[in-house]
N, C-alpha and C positions, 0 to 999 in steps of 0.2 A: 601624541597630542593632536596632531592635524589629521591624523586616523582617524581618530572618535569625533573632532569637531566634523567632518567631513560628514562620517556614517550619520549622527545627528543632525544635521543640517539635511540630508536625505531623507532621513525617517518624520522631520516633520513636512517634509514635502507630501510624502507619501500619505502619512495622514490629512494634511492640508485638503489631495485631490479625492482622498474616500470620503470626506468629510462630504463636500463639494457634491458626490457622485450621491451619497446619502441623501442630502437634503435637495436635491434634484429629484430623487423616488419619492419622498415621502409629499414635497406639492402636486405630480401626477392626482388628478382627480378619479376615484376608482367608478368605474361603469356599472350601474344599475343590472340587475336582469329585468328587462322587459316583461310587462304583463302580461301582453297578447301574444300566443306561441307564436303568431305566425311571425312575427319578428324576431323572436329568440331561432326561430328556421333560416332569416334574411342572415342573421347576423353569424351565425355558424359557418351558413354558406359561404360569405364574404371573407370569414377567418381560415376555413381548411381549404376556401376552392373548388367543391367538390373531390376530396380529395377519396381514393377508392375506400381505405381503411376505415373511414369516417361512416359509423352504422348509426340511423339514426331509426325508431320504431315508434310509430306513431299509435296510440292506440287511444279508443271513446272509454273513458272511464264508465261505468254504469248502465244498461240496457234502459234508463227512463230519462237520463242527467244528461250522457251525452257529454262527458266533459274532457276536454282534447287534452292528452299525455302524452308528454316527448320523451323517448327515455335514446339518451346520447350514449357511446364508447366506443374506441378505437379497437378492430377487431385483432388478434393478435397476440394480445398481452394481456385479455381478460380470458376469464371461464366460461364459458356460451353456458354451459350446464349451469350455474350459478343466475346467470343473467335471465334463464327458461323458470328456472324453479321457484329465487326468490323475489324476481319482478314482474314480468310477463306473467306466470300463469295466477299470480295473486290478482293483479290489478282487472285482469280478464274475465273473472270471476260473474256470471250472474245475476245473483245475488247479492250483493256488496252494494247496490245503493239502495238497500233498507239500510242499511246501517250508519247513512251517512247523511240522509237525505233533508233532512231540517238541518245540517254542519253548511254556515256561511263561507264562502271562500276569501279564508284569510286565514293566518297562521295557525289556528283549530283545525284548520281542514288540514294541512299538514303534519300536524301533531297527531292526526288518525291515521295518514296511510304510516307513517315512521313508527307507530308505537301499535296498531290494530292491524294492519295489511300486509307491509314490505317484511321481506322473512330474510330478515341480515340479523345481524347484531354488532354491528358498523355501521352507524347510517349518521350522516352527519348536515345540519342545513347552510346553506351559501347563498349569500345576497351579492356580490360581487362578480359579474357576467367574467371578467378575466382572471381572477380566479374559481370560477368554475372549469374553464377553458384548461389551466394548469392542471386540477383534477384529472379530468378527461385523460390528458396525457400521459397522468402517471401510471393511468392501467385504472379505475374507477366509474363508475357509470355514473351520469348524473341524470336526475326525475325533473324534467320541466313539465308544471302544471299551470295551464290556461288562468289566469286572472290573479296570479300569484306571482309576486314580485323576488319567489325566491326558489329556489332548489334543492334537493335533498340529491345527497353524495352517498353513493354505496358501496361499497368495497367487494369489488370481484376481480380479483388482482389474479394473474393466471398464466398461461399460453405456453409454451414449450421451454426448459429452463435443464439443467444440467445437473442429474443426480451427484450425490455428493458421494464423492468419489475418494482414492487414497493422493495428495498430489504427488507431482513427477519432480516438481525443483525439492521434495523434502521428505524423500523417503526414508523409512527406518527401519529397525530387525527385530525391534521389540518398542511396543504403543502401539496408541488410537492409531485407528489408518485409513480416518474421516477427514478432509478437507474441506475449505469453505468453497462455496460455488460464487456466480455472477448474481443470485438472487440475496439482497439485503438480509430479507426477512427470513431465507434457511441461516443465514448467518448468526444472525440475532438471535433465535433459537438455538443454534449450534451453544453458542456462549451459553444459554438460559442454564442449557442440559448438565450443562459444567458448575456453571455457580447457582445453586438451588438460595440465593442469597437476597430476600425482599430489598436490598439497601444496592442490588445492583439498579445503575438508570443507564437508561438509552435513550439520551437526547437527539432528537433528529432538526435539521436546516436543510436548504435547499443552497448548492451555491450553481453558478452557471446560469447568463441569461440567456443562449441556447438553448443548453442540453435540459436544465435544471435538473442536476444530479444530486439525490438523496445523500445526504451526509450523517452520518451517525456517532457520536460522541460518546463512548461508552467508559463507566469505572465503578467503581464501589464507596457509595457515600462513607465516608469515616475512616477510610484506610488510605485513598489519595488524597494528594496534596490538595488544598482549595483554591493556592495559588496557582499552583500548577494546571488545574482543571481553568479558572479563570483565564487563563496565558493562552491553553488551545481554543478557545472560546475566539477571546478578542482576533488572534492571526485567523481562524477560519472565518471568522465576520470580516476581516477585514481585504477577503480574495473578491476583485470583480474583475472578473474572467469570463467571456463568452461561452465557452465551454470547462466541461471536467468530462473526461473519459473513461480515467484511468487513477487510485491513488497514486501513482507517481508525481502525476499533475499538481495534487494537495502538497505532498512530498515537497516540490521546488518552493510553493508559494509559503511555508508555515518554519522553512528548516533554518536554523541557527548561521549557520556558514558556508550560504551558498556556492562558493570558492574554493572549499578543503574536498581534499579527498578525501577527507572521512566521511559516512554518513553521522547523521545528526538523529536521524527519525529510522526506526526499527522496523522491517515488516515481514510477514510469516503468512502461509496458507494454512496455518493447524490450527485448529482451533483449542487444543490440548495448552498447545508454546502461547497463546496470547491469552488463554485464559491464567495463566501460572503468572502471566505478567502482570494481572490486573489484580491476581490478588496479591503482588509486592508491593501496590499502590501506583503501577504505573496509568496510564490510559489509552484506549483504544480509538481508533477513527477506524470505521466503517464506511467504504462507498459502493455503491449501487454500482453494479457492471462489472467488479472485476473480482476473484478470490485472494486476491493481498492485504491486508490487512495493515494497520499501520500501530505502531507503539509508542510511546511516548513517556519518559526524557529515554534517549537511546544510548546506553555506554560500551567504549571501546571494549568493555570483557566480554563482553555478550558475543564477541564474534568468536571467543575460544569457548562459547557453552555450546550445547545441545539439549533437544525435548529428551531426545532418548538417554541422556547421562543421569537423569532421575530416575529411570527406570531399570536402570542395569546398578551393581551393586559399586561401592562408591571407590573402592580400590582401584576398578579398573576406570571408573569412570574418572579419577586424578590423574591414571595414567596419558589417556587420551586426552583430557585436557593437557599436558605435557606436552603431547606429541604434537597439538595440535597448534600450540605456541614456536615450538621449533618450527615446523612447516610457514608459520610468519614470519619466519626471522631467513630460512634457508629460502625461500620463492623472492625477497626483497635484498639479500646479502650475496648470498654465492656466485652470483654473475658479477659485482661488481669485483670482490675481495678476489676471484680468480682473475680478471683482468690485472686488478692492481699488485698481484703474484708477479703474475705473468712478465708486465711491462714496467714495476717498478722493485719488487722486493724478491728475485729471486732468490738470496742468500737464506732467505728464512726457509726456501722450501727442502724437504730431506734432500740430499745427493741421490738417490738411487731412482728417487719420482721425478726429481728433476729432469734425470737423464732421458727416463722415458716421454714424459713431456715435452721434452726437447726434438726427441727420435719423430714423434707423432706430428711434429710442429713443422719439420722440415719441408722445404718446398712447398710452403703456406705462400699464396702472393699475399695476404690480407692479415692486419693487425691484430689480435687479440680483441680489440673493442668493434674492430669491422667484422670481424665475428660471429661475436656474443650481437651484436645490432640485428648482422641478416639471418642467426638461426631464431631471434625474439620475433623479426616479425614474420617468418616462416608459420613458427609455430602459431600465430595470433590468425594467420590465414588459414590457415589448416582446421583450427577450434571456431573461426565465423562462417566457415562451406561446413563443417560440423552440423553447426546451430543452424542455418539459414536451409539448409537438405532437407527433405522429408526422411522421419527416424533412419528407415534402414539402411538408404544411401550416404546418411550422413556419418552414421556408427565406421562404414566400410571406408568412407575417405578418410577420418579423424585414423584409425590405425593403419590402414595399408599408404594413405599418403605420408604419412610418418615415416613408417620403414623403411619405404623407398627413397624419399627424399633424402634422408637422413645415411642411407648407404652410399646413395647415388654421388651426395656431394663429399663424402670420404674419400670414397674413390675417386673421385676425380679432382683432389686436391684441394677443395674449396674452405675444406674445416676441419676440422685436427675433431681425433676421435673424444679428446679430455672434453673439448667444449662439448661435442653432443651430448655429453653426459651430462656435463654441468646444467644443458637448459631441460634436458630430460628430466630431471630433479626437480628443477625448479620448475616444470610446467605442473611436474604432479605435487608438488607443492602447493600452486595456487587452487588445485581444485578442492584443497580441504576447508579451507576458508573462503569460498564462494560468495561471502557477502559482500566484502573488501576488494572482490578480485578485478575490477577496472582500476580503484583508487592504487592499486599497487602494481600496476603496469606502470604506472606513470612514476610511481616512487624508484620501480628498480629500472626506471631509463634514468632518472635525476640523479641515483647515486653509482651506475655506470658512467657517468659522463665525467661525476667527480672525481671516481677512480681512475680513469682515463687521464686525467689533468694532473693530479697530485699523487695518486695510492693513498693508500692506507688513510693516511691524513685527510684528505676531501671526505672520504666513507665518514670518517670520525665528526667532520666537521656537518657533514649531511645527514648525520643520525642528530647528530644535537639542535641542530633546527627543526628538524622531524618532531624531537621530544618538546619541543618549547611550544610549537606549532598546538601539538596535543594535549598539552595543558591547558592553554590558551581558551581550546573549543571546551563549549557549554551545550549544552542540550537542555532547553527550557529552565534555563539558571541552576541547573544541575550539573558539575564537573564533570568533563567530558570522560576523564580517565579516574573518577571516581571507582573503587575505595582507594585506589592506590595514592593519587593525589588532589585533595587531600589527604589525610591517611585516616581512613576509619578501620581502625581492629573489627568490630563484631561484622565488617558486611568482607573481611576477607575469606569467611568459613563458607564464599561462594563466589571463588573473583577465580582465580590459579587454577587453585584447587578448589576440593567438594569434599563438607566433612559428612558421614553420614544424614541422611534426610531426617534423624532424629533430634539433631543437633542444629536444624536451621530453622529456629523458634521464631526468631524477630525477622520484623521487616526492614528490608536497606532503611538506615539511618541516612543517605546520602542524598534522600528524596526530598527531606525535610532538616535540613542544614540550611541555615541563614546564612549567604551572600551577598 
């Protein structure tokens, strides 16, 4: 009870200061664009500095008019070839002030070069000098015209950007072997390509008063939740955060249980895996700069699926989901239950493994649990100079530091041969479930420690905390361990196991269960 008054008395604080932070934005008084260029020049200057990237092209509208055109963008992130063809060589034209020449300067005049001249089919107008500024930034050209209080926005979004490639964290042997990139907008097409669906929407926000990073809200009108969509709405309105880099960063600010080690919020670089989710009615967040993707409500089964289990045929695809629930249970259990063998129930073990056990054990100066401790965090050094190497040198440390280390310390008495085995096991265990695999470092020290204290008994007493823990968690008022608990029958023909892909007609029932 003092849990929840707690968390509530928190959450309306936190509202209390977004409220606050809100209506602090919305009395800012927004800035005019100036009518006379040459102040809209003063005032650019004063905002970048002269800053080098800052291209600004001054150009006389008409051989008889004479009429001064500022055309602004950051060089870099646009298309020069775009910025040459559909503005500059138009507006440079000749000829063009016959065509204009009795046109008063005011919004008429504007309404010619956007609908008669400029050769976009993007062009948008802005009275608001700081949001032009924003524009600017996001990769955009803006048209400042002399005696016009506003601006026209062109979209020539561009510059050097990362084909879309096969990714490295989610390779497969059969599927797509397209991933999303750092560019939004291959993204967002990525999905189009997938779901040929007019009732798909991609809502976009800005969050970050830094960075201001492109947020993208993606699902399919009629098949997700309303509330659900509502829910990621309100938590992304409600992030003010200086910067966003990274969806990890969205990730902390939106997720259910900051504190668990489970994740709450799902994320994938395939665009294959996040489309298949949206059309179960889940939903998508899309950010600007990175190829991770985000999913949303995220449940614990998801960590024993795969994209490629739908493409391979569904026998073996039950079987691997099998295997791949044992590998959570063996990378989280076998270090403990061999300590607690070890140092409290040897009578259960056979006579003949014991003995060898025993032989291998001899002249150990170190406990069973001091162990299993220094070959866990061996191995955790060995996989972060892995990760942290460039490819080839890290491939060569991750196995030949292994080897060695691993003989080195046999030999020289440091650790009984059974335990190498045991964390050998359990290393290539955690790599099959790679989503989880930090949240279960932590789990299989918490129920080594138990077995250490108690055996058997603590393991027992530390999985049933574990399990209450995991009922507990929600993901956007979605059961975290949904179908199982609750128990929905029709969404288990894709929780375990997989029944044939003929047989998985309906969509999770568990999206849309009242709570």
């Amino acid at each position: 009870m003092l849990k929840n008054i707690k968390k509530s008395l928190k959450y309306l604080k936190r509202s209390k200061n977004n409220t606050m932070i809100q209506t602090e934005k919305m009395d800012e008084p927004a800035e005019k664009i100036p009518k006379d260029i040459k102040n809209v020049e003063n005032l650019l200057k004063n905002t970048f500095e002269n800053s080098k990237d800052l291209i600004t092209r001054k150009i006389s509208l008409g051989r008889n008019l004479s009429i001064p055109v500022l055309v602004v963008f950051i060089d870099g992130i646009i298309d020069k070839k775009l910025i040459n063809s559909d503005i500059i060589k138009p507006l440079m034209q000749e000829n063009i002030s016959l065509n204009f020449n009795t046109l008063p300067m005011n919004e008429d005049f504007l309404d010619f070069l956007k609908e008669s001249l400029i050769l976009n089919c993007d062009i948008g107008e802005i009275k608001d000098f700081n949001e032009s500024i924003d524009e600017i930034l996001a990769g955009n050209a803006l048209v400042y015209v002399d005696g016009i209080g506003k601006a026209l926005k062109v979209s020539v979004q561009g510059g050097d950007k990362r084909s879309v490639e096969e990714p490295l964290t989610e390779s497969v042997v059969r599927g797509p072997r397209e991933g999303f990139t750092e560019s939004i907008l291959t993204n967002t097409s990525l999905l189009r390509r997938k779901i040929k669906n007019p009732f798909l929407r991609f809502e976009s926000l800005t969050i970050g008063k830094q960075t201001k990073t492109e947020i993208i809200v993606c699902y399919i009108k009629g098949i997700a939740n309303q509330e659900i969509i509502a829910e990621v709405k309100r938590r992304l309105n409600r992030i003010k955060a200086d910067s966003i880099l990274e969806s990890g960063n969205i990730e902390e600010y939106i997720e259910d249980a900051p504190f668990s080690l489970f994740p709450t919020i799902g994320n994938s670089e395939k665009p294959d895996i996040v489309a298949s989710k949206i059309l179960e009615g889940r939903i998508a967040i899309l950010c600007d700069g990175t190829p991770f993707v985000l999913t949303v409500p995220h449940l614990f089964i998801e960590v024993l699926q795969d994209g490629q289990d739908y493409y391979s045929r569904w026998i073996y695809s039950l079987l691997v989901r099998f295997v791949r629930l044992m590998a959570f249970w063996i990378t989280t259990m076998i270090p403990a239950y061999y300590v607690a063998l070890i140092s409290f129930h040897q009578d259960v073990i056979p006579f003949k493994l014991l003995l060898t056990m025993s032989a291998s054990r001899e002249g150990i100066p170190f406990s069973a649990f001091s162990e299993a401790l220094m070959m866990i965090f061996t191995f955790e050094l060995l996989r972060e100079a892995g990760v942290r190497m460039p490819r080839p040198i890290g491939q060569a440390i991750s196995i030949v530091g292994a080897l060695v280390i691993g003989d080195a310390a046999v030999r020289a008495g440091l650790v009984s041969i059974p335990m190498v085995v045991v964390i050998a096991i359990t290393a290539i265990s955690s790599f099959i479930v790679p989503q989880i695999a930090g949240g279960l470092l932590i789990i299989r020290l918490l129920l080594l420690i138990a077995a250490n204290v108690v055996g058997i008994f603590g393991i027992i007493i530390g999985t049933l905390v574990l399990f209450i823990h995991m009922c507990s968690l929600k993901s956007f008022n979605v059961p975290y361990l949904s179908p199982i608990t609750p128990l929905e029958t029709s969404d288990l023909k894709d929780s375990f196991i997989r029944y044939p892909i003929w047989a998985l007609l309906l969509k999770p029932r568990s999206f849309f269960r009242k709570t």
